[in-house]
N, C-alpha and C positions, 0 to 999 in steps of 0.2 A: 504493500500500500504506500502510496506518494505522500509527502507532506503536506501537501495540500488538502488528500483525501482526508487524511488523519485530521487534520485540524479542523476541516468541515465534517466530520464526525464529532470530534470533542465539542464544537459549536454547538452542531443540532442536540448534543446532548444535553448542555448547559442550559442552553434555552428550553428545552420539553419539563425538565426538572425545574426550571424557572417558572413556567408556564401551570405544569402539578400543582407547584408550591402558590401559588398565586390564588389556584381553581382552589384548592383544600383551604387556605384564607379565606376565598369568599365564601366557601358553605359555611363558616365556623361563625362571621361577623354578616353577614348580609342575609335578607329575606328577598322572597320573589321579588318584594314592596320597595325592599330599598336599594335596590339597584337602579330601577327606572329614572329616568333622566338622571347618571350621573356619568361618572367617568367610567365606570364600568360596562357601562353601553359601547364604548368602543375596544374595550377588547378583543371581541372575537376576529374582530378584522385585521385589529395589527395583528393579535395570534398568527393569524393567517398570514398576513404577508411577511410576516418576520420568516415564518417558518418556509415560508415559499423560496424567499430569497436568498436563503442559506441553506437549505436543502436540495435545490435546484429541480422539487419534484410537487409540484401543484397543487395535486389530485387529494392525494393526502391534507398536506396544508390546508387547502381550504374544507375538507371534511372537517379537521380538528377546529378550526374557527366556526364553522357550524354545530359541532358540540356542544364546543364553549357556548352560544350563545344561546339553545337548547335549555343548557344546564344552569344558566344565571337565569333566563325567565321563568323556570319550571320551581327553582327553590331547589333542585337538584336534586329533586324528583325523577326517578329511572320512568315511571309513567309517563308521568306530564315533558319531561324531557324526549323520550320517541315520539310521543303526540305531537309534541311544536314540531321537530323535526321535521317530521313527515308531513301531515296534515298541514299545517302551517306555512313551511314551509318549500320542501321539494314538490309538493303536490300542487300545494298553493299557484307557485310560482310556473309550473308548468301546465294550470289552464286557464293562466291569463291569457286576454286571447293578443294581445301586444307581443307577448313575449314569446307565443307559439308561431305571430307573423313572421318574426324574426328569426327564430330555426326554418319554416319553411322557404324561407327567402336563401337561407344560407343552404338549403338543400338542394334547390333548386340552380343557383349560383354554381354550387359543384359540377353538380350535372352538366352543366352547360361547359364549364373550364374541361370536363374529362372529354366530353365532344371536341370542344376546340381541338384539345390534346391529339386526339385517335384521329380526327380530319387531316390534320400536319398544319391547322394551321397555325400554331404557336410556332413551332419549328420554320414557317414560312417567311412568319412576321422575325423570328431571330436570324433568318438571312439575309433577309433586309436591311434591318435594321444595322449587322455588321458593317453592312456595304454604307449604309446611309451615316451612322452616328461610329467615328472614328476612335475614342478612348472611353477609360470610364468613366472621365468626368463627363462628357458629351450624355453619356447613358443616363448616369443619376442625375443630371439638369432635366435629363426627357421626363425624370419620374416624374420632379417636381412638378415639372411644365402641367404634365396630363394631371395631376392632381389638384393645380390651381382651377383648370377649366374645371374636374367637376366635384364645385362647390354643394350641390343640394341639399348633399347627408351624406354623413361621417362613415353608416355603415358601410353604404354603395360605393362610396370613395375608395376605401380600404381595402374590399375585392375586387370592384373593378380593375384600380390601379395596378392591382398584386399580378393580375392574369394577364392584364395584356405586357406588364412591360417585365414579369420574369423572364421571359425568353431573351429578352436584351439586353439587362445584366447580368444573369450567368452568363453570357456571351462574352461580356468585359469583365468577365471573373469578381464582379462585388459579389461581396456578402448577404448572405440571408439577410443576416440580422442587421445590413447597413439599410439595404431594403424594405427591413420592416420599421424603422428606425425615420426614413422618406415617407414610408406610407403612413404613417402615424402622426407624423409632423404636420403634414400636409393634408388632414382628413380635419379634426377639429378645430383646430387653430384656423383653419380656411373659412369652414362653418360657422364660427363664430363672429368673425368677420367681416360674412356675405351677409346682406339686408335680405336677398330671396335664398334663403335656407331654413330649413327642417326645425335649425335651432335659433335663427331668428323668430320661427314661431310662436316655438317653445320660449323662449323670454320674453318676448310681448305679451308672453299669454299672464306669465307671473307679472306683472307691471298693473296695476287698480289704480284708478281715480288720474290717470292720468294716459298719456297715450303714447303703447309702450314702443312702437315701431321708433317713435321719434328717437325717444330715448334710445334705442339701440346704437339707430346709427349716430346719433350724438356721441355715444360711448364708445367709438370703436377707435378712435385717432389716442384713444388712453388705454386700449386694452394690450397693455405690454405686453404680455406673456404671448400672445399667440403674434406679434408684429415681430418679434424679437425671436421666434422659432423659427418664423420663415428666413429673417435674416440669417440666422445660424446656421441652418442648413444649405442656404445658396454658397456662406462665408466659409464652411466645412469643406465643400465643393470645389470652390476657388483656390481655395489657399491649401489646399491639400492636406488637412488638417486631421489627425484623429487622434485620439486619446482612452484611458481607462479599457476596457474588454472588449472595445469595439475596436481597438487598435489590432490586439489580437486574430478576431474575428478574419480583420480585413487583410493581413499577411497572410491566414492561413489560404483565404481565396484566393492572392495569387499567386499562391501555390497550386492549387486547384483543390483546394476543400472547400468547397462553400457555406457547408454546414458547421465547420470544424469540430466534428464528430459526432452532431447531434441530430440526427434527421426525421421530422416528425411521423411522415407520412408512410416510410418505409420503402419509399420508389416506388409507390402505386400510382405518382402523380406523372410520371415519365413523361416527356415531349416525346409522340412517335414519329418514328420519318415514313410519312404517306406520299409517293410520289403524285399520287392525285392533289396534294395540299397546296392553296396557296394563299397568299396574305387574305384577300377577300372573305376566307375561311374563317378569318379572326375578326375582322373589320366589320364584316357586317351582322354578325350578330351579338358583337358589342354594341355598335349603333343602334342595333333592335332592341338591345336592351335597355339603352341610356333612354331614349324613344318614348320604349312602354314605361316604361318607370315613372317618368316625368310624367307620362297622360294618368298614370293610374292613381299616384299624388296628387294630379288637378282634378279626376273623376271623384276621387273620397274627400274631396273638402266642398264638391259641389259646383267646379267650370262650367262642366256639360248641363248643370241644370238652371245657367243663367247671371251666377255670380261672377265678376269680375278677376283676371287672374292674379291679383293681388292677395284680395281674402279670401280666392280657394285655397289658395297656397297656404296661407297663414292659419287656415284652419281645415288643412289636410288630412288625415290619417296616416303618419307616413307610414310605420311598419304595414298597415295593409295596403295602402301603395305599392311599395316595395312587391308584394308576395304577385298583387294583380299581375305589375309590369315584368319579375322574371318570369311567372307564369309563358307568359304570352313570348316571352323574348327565346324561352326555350322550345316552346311549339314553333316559334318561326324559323330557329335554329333546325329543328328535325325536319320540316318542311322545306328548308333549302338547299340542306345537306343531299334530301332525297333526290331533289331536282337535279342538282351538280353530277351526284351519284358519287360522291366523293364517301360515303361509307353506306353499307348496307344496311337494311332495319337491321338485323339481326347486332351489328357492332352498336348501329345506337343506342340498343335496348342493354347492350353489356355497358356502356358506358355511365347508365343511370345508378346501377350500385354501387359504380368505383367513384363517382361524383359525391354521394352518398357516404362513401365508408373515410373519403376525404377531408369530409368534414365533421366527422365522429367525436376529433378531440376538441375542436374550437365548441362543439353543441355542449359535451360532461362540462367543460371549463365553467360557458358561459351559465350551463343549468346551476352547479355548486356556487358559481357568483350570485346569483339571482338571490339564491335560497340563503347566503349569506348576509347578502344583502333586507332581507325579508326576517333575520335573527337580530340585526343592530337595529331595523326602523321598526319590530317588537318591547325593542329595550328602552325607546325611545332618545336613541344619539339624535334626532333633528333637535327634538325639544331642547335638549342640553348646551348645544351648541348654538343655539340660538338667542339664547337668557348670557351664554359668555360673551356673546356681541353686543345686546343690550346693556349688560351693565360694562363694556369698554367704553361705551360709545359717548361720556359724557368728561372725563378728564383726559383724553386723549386723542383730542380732535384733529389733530394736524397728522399726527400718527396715522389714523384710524383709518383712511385705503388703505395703508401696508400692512394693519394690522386685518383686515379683512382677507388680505390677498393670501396670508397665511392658515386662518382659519377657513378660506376656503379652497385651498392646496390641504391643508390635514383631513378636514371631512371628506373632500371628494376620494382624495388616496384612500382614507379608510372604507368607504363605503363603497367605493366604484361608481360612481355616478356624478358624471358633471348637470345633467338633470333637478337631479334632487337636489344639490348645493343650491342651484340656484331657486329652486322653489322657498329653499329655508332665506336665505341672507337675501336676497335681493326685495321681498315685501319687510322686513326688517329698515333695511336701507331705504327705502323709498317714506318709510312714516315716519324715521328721523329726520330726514331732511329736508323731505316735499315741502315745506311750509318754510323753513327757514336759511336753506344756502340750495341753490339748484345746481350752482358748479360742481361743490361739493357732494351730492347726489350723483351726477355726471360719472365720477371720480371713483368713488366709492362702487356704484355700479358695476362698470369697466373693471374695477378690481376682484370683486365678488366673481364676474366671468373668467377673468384671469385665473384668477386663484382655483376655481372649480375645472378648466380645461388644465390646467398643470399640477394637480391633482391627480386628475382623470388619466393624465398621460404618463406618470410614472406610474402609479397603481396598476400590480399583476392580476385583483382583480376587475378592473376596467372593461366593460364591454368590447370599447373603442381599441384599447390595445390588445385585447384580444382577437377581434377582426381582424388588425392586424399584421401578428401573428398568420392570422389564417391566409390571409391574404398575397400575405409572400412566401407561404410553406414554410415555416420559421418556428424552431422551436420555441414554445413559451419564455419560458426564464430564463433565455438565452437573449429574446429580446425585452427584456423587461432590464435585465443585466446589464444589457451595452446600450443602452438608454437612457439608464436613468443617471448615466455624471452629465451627458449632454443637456437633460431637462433640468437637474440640478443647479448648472453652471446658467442658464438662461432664468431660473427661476430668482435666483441670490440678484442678478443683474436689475428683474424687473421689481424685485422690492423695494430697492434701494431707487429705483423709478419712482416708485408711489412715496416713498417719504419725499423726495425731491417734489414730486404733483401733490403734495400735503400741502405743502410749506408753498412752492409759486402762483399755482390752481393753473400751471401754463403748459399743455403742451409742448410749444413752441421748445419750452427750456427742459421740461423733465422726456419728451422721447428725446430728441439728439443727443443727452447726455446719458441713457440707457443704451443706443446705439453705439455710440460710439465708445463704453464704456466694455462690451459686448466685442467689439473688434479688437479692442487693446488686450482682451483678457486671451483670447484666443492665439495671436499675434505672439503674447509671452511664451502660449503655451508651445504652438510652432517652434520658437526660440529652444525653451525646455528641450522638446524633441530634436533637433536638427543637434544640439551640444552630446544627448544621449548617444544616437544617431556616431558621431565623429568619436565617439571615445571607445564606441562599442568596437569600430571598427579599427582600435588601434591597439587593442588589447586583442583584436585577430590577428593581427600582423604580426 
């Protein structure tokens, strides 16, 4: 055994017994009663993700964090602890019918990627692509690129993006996990952003007595965390920069490991070479997809029955959007392929299981997060964390976006949801302020979003990073690993943004000194490596 392994042994040890010793305190000192809104409400999650990220094995983890939270609502109760569980929660959570659109969507999505696959036309579009995008900065610019365009939703972002443009970075040998790393960056932080998106909905919707569209886009020239993602990853790009596990990762690719040794899917995802393949293979029933997706989001909020495409939009259904438009994108898929004759029924019907069995681990992930998720807003973590806002918010005023941006980077990380963050702190922030500083509402706002998308984006379990994952064929905690010093290092950057937008109330002055505060740190870090770099290679010599 390596010293690495050993020490991530002795770790998961320390911590499990940390974690006993903790659980056997609260049955001794706590009742079902007085755990509820307190600090003990988020235990189970950092349980979980502590254990995720030092074990490097998920499944487990976030089992143990749904225990825990089980056993703190039940009084630790072996009954009432399977009950919540089960009932409560894994059951619960998998017949909602939001969250069942959203496996079918992802099932569907599969299918569609294992056709692409078995056509050739992944393999087609990776020909081309060679020909067409010359290195792999060229390559990882294309991610970005195609991930700016499609802004709507985060989910659709993250698989879209994964399927069409894997064939073009294994091609310039990047990494999985640099990939999931682009597609991740560039799903929420974009969404948040965009005025016509899923999640500009979704916040307008939280916004009362005032009118929340405005305020969005008012808020978005202050939403550091997700302007300051995008810059990081173009300045990554450019500057040829890597650092922490993701430095790793990306040596080992070009080497030619891409996974560096961890490969989720087992090579069932294979690009095949079909001489019948050709890019059109890929192109158009991605475009069929992006297509019905959008019409199926504007059918559920009500277009087709008269409404204007603003407030269909903004009062959508996405997840049953979503399930309508790959519905439809993957019948147009089997119907063209027939036409072509580019696979026979018999392979497209073989391709709906292996689509299927593809996205098996992103479906357990995402069901154990739900249901984890469904154990902390049991315990009542919103309540809790929304009374610690309340009583900052009155000797702290100048602080208090950065002190928001924090509290909501911890709730979203713990909980997984940049959603619910904002459901909790932003009607908070809005009856603080509405009546008496509107900048400062502004401010605070934009921070509460911040804080909740960079949350969202480090936390393993995150929906969002979890798609992912799925999306670039990426082991989980592989990409949660070499992600999270990049989201770390952008996150430190935009705090120190909001105490600056405390204190000026000026854009003008608190983004360019986030930005460029953000290139300088990078810049050293460049520096750091390039001295590593020459010493290593002198002590070769």
């Amino acid at each position: 055994m390596t010293n690495i392994k050993k020490s991530r042994v002795i770790v998961t040890l320390v911590l499990l017994a940390a974690a006993t010793a903790l659980m056997v305190t609260a049955a001794f000192v706590t009742t079902a009663d007085s755990v509820q809104q307190t600090f003990w409400a988020l235990v189970p999650p950092l349980l979980a993700i502590s254990l995720a990220l030092v074990t490097k094995e998920v499944y487990s983890s976030l089992f143990i964090g749904i225990l825990a939270g089980g056993m703190l609502f039940s009084g630790f109760s072996f009954e009432g602890t399977i009950q919540h569980i089960f009932s409560d929660g894994i059951v619960n959570v998998l017949t909602d019918s939001g969250n069942v659109c959203i496996l079918i969507f992802l099932v569907f999505l599969g299918m569609m990627v294992a056709l692409m696959n078995r056509a050739g036309g992944s393999a087609a579009f990776g020909r081309l692509a060679a020909r067409k995008i010359k290195s792999r900065s060229g390559a990882m610019l294309s991610t970005v690129a195609l991930g700016v365009l499609i802004f709507i939703d985060d989910y659709f972002n993250c698989l879209t993006v994964g399927s069409v443009m894997r064939p073009v970075t294994d091609q310039h040998k990047v990494s999985r996990a640099k990939l999931a790393y682009l597609i991740d960056s560039m799903a929420a932080p974009i969404c948040i952003i965009a005025p016509i998106s899923s999640w500009a909905a979704a916040v307008a919707g939280f916004v009362e007595g005032t009118n929340g569209l405005t305020l969005f886009i008012s808020s978005i020239p202050f939403n550091f965390y997700a302007l300051f993602t995008i810059l990081m990853v173009v300045a990554l790009i450019v500057m040829k920069v890597d650092y922490g596990p993701m430095a790793i990762h990306e040596r080992n690719a070009i080497q030619g490991d891409l996974f560096s040794g961890k490969r989720p899917d087992g090579g069932s995802m294979e690009d095949v070479e079909n001489e019948k393949g050709r890019v059109i293979d890929l192109v158009l029933p991605i475009v069929a997809l992006i297509t019905c997706c959008v019409l199926g989001m504007l059918y559920t909020g009500g277009f087709f029955s008269g409404k204007d495409f603003i407030t269909a939009f903004a009062e959508s259904d996405a997840p049953l959007g979503l399930v309508f438009g790959s519905f439809f994108g993957l019948v147009i898929t089997l119907i063209f392929y027939a036409i072509r004759r580019v696979l026979s029924f018999t392979d497209c019907m073989k391709c709906l299981p292996e689509g299927f069995k593809a996205m098996v681990p992103a479906i357990l992930i995402l069901t154990l997060a739900w249901s984890l998720k469904a154990m902390t807003d049991s315990l009542g973590a919103d309540l809790y964390v929304a009374e610690v806002v309340k009583s900052s918010a009155a000797g702290l005023m100048y602080f208090l976006p950065a002190i928001i941006f924090l509290i909501g980077c911890g709730l979203a990380f713990a909980t997984g949801t940049s959603w619910g963050t904002f459901g909790i702190l932003i009607p908070i922030v809005v009856a603080v302020f509405q009546s008496t500083d509107y900048t400062m509402m502004i401010i605070s706002i934009s921070a509460c979003m911040a804080g909740a998308v960079c949350g969202d984006h480090c936390s393993p379990i995150s929906d969002t990073t979890i798609m992912a994952s799925a999306g670039a064929q990426c082991d989980h905690v592989s990409h949660v690993s070499t992600q999270l010093p990049y989201a770390m290092t952008v996150a430190a950057v935009s705090f120190l943004s909001y105490i600056v937008a405390g204190f000026t109330r000026s854009v003008w002055i608190s983004l360019p000194f986030g930005a460029l505060l953000l290139l300088a740190t990078l810049w050293v870090i460049r520096r750091i490596n390039k001295k590593r770099e020459a010493a290593s290679a002198k002590e070769t010599t």
